[in-house]
C-alpha positions in Angstrom: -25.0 -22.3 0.3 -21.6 -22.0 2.7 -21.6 -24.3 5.4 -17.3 -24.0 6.1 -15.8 -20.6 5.5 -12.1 -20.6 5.0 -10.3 -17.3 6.0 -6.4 -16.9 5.5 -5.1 -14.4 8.1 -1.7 -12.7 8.2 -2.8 -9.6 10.4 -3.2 -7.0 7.6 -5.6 -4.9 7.0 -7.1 -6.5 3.5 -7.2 -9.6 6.1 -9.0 -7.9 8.3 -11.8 -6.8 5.6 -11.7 -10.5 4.7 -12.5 -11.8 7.9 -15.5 -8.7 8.1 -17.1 -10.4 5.0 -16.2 -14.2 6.2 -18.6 -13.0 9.2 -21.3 -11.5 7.1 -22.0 -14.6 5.3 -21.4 -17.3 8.2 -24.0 -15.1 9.6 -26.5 -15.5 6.7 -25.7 -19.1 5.6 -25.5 -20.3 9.5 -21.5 -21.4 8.5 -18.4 -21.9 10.9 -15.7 -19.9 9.8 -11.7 -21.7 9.9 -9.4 -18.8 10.4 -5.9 -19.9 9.1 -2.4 -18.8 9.7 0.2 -20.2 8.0 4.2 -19.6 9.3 6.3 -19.3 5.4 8.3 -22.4 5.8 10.7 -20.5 3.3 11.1 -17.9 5.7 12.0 -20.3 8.4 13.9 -22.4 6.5 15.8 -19.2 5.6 16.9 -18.2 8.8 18.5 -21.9 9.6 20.3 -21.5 6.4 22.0 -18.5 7.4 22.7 -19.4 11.0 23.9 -22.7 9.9 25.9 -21.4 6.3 30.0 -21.1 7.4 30.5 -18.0 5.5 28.2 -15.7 4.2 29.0 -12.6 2.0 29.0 -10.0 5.1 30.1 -12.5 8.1 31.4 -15.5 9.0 29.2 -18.0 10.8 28.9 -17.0 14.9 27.1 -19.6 17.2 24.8 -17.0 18.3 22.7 -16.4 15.1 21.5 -20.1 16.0 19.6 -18.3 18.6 18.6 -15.7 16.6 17.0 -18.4 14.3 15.0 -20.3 16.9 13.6 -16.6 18.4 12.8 -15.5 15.1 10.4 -18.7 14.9 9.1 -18.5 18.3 8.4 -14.5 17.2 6.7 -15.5 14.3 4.8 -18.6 15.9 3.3 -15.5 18.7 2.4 -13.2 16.0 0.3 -16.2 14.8 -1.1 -17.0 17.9 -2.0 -13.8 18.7 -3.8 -13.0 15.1 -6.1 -15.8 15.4 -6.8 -15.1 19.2 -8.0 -11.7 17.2 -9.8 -13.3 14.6 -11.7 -15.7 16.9 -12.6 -12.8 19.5 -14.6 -11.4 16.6 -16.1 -14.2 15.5 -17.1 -14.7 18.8 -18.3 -11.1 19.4 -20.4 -11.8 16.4 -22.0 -15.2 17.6 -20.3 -17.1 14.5 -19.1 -20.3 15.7 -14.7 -20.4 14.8 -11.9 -22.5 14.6 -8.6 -21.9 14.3 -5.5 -23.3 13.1 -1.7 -22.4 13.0 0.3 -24.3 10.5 4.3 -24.1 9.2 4.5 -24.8 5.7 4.2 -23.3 2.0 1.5 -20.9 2.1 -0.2 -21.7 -1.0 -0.2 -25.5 -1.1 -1.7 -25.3 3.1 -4.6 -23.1 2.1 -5.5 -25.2 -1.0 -5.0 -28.1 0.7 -7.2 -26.5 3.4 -9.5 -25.8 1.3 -10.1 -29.0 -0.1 -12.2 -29.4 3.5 -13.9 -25.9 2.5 -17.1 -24.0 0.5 -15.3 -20.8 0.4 -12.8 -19.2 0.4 -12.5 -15.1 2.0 -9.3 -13.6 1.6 -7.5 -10.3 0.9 -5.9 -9.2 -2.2 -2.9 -7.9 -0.6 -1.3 -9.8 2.6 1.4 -9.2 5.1 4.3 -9.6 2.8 2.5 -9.6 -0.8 3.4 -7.2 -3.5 0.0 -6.9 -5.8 0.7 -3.9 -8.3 2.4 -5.3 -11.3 0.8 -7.1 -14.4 0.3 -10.2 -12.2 -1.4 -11.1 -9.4 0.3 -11.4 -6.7 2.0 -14.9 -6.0 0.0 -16.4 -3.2 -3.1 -14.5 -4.3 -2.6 -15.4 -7.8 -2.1 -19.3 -7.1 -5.0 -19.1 -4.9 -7.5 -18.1 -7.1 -5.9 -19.9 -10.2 -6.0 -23.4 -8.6 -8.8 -23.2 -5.9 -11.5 -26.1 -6.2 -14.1 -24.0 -4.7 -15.1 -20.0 -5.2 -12.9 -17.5 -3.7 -13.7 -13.9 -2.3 -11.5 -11.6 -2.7 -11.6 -8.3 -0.9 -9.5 -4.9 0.1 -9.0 -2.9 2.6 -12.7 -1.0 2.7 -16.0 -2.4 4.9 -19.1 -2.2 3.1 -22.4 -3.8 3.1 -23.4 -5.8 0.4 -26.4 -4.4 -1.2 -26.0 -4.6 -5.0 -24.3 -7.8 -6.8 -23.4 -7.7 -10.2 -23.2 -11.0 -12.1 -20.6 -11.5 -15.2 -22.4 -14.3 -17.5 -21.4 -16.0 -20.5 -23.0 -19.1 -20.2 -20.1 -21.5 -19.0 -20.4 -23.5 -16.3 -18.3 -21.6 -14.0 -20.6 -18.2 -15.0 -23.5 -20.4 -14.1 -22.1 -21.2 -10.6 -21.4 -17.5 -10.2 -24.8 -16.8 -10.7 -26.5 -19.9 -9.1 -24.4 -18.3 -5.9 -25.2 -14.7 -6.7 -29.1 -15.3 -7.3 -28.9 -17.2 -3.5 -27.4 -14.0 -2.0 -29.7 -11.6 -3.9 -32.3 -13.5 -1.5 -31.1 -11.7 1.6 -31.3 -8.2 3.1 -33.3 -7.3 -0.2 -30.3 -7.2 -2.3 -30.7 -6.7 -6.0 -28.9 -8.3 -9.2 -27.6 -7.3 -12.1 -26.7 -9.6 -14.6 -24.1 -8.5 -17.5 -23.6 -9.9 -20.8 -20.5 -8.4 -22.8 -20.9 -9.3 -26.5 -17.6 -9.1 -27.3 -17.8 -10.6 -31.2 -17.4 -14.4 -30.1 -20.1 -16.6 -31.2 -22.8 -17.6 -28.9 -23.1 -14.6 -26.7 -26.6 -13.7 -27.4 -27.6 -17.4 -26.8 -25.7 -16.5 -23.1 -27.9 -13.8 -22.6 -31.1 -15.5 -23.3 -30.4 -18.4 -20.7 -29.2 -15.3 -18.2 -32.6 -13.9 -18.7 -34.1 -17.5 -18.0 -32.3 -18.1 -14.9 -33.2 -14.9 -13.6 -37.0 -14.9 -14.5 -37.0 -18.2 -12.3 -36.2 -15.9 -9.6 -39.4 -15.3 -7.1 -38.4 -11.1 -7.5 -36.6 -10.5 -10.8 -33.1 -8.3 -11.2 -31.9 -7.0 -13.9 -30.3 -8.2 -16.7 -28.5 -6.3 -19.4 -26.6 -7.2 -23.0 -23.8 -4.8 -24.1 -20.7 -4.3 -26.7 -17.3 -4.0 -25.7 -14.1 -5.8 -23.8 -15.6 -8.0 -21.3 -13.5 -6.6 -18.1 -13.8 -2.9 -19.2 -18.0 -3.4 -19.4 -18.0 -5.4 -16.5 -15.7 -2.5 -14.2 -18.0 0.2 -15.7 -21.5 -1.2 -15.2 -20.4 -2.0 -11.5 -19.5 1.5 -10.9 -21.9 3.0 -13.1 -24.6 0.9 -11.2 -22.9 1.1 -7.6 -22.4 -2.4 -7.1 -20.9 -3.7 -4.1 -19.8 -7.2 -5.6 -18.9 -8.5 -8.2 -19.2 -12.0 -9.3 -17.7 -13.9 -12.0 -16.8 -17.7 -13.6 -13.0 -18.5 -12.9 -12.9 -18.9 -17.0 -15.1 -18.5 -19.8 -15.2 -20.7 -22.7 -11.5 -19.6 -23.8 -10.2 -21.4 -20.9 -7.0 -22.8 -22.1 -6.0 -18.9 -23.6 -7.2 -17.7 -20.0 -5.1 -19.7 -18.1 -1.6 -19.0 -20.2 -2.4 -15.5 -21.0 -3.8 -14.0 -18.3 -7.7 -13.5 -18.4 -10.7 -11.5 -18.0 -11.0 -12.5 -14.2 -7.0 -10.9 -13.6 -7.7 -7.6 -15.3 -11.3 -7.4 -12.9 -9.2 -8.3 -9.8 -6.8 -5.9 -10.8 -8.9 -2.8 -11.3 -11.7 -3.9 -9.2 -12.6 -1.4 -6.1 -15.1 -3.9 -5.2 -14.9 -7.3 -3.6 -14.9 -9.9 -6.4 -16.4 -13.6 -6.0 -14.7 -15.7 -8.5 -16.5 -19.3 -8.8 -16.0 -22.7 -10.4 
């Protein structure tokens, strides 16, 4: 299923959750896991620029803050160091074969680029420096899932075992990699599956459910499946809870994909009210 595991650390605590999972599944699907910490070139950059600027607004250049600059990176380049030392300690406590890797650049574009060498992707919701409570996701996050070739994990700051996986499916292809991953996982620990239709008045919903129903009988122990009315992300959030799921998992896009990706979508507003982890796949 995962044979390369991609986890993005930054030494916070949704991180650390990340990396908790990251090790649960290596575990199952025999994967090695690439921890990842990425220095903000911005933030670097930043620094220069204001050691180098000959005026600024509250001082006027001083040789020193050249210094300042170059301890600021060697600070952040130990920080980094030292989280994946800590990341690959517990992958080793764990027996889950790790690599690691500290890069300088643009956050996003390293770990897609990364993850273009990847099956999956585990990473928190909130990071070191991200601000995730408006209307959008936040930047790095947002980007992340938005424009990642492969599924993505997200998670918060809360262990728990995955017992119960509940499967969003409309019958696109992305719903049917959700569940193609899903129905592989329900295979382990004697997990169970839920899958969820949401009629929500667009044609071709019932059709979904019937091929849900198919894929599912194929399995060699059934789960269920179920067919309701409503807005998609407020009957997916309250089956989850209702059935106490411990994943969620979901297409990246339905079959309104171009009003997804302008608009915000179904997949924001479950990652935004979500208390579970939440697999989004392509």
């Amino acid at each position: 299923m995962f044979s390369r595991v991609l986890v993005p650390v930054d030494g916070s605590p949704d991180a650390g959750v990340a990396l908790h999972h990251a090790i649960a599944i290596a575990r199952e699907a025999g994967a090695l896991i690439h921890a990842l910490y990425v220095a903000d070139s911005k933030l670097i950059e930043s620094a220069y620029r204001i050691a180098s600027s000959p005026k600024t607004s509250a001082f006027e250049s001083n040789p020193g803050l050249s210094g300042i600059a170059v301890a600021a990176r060697a600070r952040l380049a130990d920080y980094g160091q030292r989280t994946l030392a800590d990341a690959h300690a517990h992958c080793v406590a764990a027996s889950i074969p790790c690599e690691t890797e500290y890069v300088e650049g643009v956050v996003v574009n390293v770990i897609l680029n990364r993850a273009a060498h990847m099956d999956l992707i585990v990473m928190g919701r909130r990071g070191e420096g991200a601000n995730w409570a408006g209307p959008q996701l936040g930047s790095v996050f947002e980007a992340v899932v938005r424009h990642a070739r492969i599924p993505v994990l997200a998670v918060q700051a809360e262990i728990r075992p995955v017992r119960r996986i509940l499967v969003a499916f409309d019958g696109s292809e992305c719903a049917n990699a959700a569940l193609k991953i899903a129905m592989r996982m329900a295979r382990h620990r004697g997990r169970s599956l839920i899958v969820l239709t949401v009629d929500d008045g667009l044609p071709g919903r019932h059709a979904a459910w019937q091929s849900g129903r198919a894929r599912l009988a194929q399995q060699a122990r059934p789960g269920a499946h179920c067919f309701v009315s409503g807005q998609v992300s407020g009957e997916i959030l309250r089956l989850a809870t209702a059935e106490s799921c411990d994943l969620i998992a979901l297409g990246a896009y339905g079959d309104r994909r171009f009003v997804a990706t302008c608009f915000g979508s179904t997949v924001d507003e479950v990652l935004h009210e979500s208390i579970h982890p939440v697999l989004v796949c392509r």
